[in-house]
N, C-alpha and C positions, 0 to 999 in steps of 0.2 A: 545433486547438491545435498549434502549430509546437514544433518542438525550441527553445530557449532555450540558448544557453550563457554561462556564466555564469564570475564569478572571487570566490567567497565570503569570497576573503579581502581583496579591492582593497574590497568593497563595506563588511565589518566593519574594517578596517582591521588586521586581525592577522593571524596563522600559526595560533594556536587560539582556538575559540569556542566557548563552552558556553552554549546561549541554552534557557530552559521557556519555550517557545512556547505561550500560551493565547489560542484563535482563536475566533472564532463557527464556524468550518470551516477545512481545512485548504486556505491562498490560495497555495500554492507553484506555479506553474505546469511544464510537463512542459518538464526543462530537466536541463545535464548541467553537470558542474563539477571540476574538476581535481583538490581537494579531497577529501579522504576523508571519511564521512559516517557517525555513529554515531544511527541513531535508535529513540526508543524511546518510542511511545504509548503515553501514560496515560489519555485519554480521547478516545474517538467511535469509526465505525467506516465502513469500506467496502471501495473496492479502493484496492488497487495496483498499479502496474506497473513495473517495474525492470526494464530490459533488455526481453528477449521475454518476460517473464514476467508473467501477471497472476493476481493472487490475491489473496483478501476479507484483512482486514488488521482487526481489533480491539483494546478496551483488553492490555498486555502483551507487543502484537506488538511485536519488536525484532527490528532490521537492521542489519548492519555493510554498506559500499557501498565499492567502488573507487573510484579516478579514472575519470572523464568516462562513467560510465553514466548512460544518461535514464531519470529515474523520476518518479513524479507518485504522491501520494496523494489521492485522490478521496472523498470525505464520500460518502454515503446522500443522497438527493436530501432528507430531512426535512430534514437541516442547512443548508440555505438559503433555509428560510421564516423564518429572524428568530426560532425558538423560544427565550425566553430560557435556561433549565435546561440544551440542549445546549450543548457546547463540543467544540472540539478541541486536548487539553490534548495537548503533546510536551517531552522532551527531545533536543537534536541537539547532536551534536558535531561541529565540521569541525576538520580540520585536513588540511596539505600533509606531504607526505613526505618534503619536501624540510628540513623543521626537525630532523630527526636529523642530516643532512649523510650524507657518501659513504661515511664511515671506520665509520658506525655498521651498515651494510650488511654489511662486509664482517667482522665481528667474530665467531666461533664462537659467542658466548654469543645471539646476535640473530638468528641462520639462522632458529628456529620464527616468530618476528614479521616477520621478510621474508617467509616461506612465506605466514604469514597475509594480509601485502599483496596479495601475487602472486591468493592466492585469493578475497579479496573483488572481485576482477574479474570474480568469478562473483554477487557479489552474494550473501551469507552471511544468513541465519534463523534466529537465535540462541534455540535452547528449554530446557525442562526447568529443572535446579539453575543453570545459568548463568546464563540469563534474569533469574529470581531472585537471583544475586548482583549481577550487574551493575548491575540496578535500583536495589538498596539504593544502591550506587557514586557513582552517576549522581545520584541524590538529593542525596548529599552534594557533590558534584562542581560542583552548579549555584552552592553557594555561597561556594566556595574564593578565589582569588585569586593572581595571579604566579605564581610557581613550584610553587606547590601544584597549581596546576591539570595541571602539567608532570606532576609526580609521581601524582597522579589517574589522569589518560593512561595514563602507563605500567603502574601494576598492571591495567588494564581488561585494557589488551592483550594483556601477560601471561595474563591468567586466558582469555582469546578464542583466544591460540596454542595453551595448553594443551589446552582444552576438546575433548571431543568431541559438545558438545551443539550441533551446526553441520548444519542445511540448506543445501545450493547453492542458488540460488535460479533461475540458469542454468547451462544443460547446458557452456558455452564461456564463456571469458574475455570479455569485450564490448571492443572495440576501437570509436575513432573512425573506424574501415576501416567500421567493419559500420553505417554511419548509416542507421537501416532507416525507408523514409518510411511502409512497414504500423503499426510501432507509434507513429507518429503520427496514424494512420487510428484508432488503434485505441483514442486515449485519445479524439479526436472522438466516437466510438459508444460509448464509456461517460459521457459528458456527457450526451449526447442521450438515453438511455436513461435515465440519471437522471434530468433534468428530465421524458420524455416516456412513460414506462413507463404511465401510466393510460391511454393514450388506446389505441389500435389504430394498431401499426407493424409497416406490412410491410414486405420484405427489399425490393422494390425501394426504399422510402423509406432506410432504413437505408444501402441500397448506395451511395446517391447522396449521403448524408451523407460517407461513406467515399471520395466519388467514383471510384468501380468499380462494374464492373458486378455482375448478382446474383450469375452464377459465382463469378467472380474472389474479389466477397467472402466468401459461404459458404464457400468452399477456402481464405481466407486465413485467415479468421475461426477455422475449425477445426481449423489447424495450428497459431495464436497461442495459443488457452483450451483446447485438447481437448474440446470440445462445438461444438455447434449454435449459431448464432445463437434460436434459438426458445427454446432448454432454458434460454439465459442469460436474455433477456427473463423467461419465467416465477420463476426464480429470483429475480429482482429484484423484480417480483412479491408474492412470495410470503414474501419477507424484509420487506415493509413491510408484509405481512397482519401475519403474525404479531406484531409493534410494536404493530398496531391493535389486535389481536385480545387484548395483553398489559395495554396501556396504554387501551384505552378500552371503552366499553359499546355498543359500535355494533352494529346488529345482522349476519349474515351475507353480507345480500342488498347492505347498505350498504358491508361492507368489501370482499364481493366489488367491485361498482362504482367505490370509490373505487381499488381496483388495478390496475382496467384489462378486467375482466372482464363480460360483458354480464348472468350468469346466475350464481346460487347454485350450481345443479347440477355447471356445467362448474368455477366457484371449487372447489368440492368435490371434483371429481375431481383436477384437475391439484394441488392441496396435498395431497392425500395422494401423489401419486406424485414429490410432490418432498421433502415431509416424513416420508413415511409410515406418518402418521397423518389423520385427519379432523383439520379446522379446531376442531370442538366437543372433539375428546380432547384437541388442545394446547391448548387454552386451559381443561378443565378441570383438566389434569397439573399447570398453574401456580399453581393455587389452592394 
């Protein structure tokens, strides 16, 4: 899956766009855009990747984004069997920076909302009371109209300069200098992983999904996620165990199986060293 760039406002035909996006999964492909980008999951769940950074991304999660960072939101491989009940429900805001004009930059009262631009070039993770006010925001935000919507905008932003409830999401600014062909490598081996986590994937198979060798990609792999190629497979894993293990009556040997696992026993051991607990204590804790 190649980088994509894009111009989200020649495509909507405006400067700002407030879209609730309700998808069977999230169909965005891994693409970067000039545009500033406020998003906020309401429903489904998986990875993400923004910049060099990937991280599992659930209902709640919100993200403030720069201009021209590559990011892709990626569903749980369940969300592309057609299950009616799932969705990938979103709010997104775009807009260009360029619709305050130059004089709005340079005004005392507007320094902390330039700051803020500056540093969602790190890609911003917006939690705790924020999270929470904003959402309400946004809610009301998707139904406004003209100039309201202007006005909308600006207390978000306000309330986003102010805040101190702000994750970087990157350690560095992202620049279109840094066009990095790994985290295009690296959104490929999480597709692949999604669709192919049941079966048995070794690293030479992976590497060559990657097109790199085994080194190269273990070294690249583990400087991108801070883990192993292995420990993320199991995770993935072991995140659709527990779904089964939440949502259906299967027995252990079968959910083992259906995750990719040959054996109850080894199921057994690696879920508890990645949840740990045993597979029978979390699924009885949920009772």
């Amino acid at each position: 899956m190649k980088l994509e760039q894009t111009k989200i406002a020649s495509y909507l035909n405006t400067k700002v766009s407030v879209l609730n996006r309700i998808e069977p999964f999230f169909q965005a492909p891994f693409h970067s855009h000039p545009e500033l980008e406020l998003v906020y999951v309401k429903e489904s769940y998986g990875k993400r990747i923004i910049g060099n950074s990937v991280m599992p991304f659930e209902p709640g999660d919100m993200v403030f984004l720069g201009s021209d960072i590559p990011h892709v939101w990626l569903n749980d491989e369940k969300y592309y069997q057609g299950i009616e009940d799932l969705r990938a429900n979103s709010i997104v805001v775009y807009f260009h920076k360029d619709i305050f004009g130059p004089t709005f930059y340079e005004l005392k009262e507007t320094q902390k909302i330039n700051e803020l631009f500056v540093q969602a070039g790190k890609g911003i993770s917006i939690i705790g009371k924020t999270n929470r006010q904003i959402a309400k925001k946004l809610e009301k935000l998707v139904s406004k109209k003209d100039f309201e919507v202007i006005i909308g905008l600006f207390e978000i932003l306000s309330i986003l300069s102010e805040s101190q409830d702000k994750i970087y999401i990157n350690d560095e600014i992202y620049s279109l200098m840094q066009k990095d062909s790994k985290v295009d490598r690296l959104s490929e081996v999480f597709q692949y992983v999604n669709k192919n986590y049941k079966k048995n994937i070794s690293l030479e198979e992976i590497a060559a999904v990657a097109n790199m060798t085994r080194t190269s990609f273990c070294r690249m792999f583990r400087v991108k996620t801070k883990k192993n190629f292995v420990d993320y497979l199991h995770e993935i894993r072991i995140s659709n165990a527990c779904k089964l293990l939440l949502e259906t009556d299967k027995s252990m040997s079968e959910i083992a199986y259906a995750c990719g696992y040959k054996t109850a026993s080894n199921f057994n051991k690696l879920f508890k060293k990645v949840k740990g607990i045993t597979p029978s204590d979390f699924k009885n804790s949920a009772i």
